[in-house]
N, C-alpha and C positions, 0 to 999 in steps of 0.2 A: 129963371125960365121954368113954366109950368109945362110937366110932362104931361099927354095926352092917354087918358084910362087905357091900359092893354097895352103903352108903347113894350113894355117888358116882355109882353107874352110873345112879341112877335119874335123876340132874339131866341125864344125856344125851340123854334121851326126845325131846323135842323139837329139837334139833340132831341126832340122829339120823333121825329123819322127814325133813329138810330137806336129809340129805349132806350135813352140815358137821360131821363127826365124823372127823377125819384116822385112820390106819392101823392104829395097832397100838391106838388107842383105838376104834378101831369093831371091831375084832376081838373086844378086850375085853368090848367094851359084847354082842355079839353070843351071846361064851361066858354073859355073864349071865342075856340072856333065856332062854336053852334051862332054866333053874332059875327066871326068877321073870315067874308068870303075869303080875301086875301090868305089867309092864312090856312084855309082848307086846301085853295088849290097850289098853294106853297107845300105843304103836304101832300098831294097826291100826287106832284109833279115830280117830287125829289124820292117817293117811292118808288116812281115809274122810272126814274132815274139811276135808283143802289139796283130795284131789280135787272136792268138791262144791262149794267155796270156787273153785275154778279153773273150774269148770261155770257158776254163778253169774257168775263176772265176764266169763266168755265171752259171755251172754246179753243184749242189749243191751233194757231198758224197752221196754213197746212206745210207740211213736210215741218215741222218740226217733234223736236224728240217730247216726249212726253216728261211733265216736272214731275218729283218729286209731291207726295201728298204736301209735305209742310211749305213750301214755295210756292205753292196757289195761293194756302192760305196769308203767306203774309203779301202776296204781291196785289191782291185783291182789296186787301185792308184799308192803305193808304189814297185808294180811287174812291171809295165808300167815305171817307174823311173827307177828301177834297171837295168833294158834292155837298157835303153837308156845310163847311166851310163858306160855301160861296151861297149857301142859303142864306145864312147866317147873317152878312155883309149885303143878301138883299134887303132884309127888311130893317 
């Protein structure tokens, strides 16, 4: 089976959103999007996404007690993954 130019770049979508796309592969992945809309607004969508996820976990329940600094950070972490996770499985 003959893959189609770029099917690789789309599985970067989500590691891309997250800078974990090393150098000459985020170049790569970068000359792609400027040709394929998909993947731009796969990108904009899952930024719009960790930021609102990041807004959300900054907000603390009302009436509850305030965490711990290192409890935000790791409770946040795994919602930021997930997002990207399911980018990943879109394309």
């Amino acid at each position: 089976m003959r893959r189609s130019r770029g099917v690789g770049q789309h599985t970067l979508v989500g590691a891309y959103v997250m800078d974990a796309v090393p150098g000459s592969d985020r170049a790569g992945f970068e000359r792609h999007m400027l040709s394929c809309e998909q993947c731009r607004e796969d990108v904009g969508g899952l930024r719009e996404a960790a930021a609102r996820l990041a807004l959300a976990a900054a907000e603390a329940p009302p009436g509850a007690a305030p965490d711990p600094p290192d409890a935000h950070a790791v409770r946040s972490r795994p919602a930021i993954a997930q997002v990207a996770a399911i980018a990943i499985r879109r394309c």
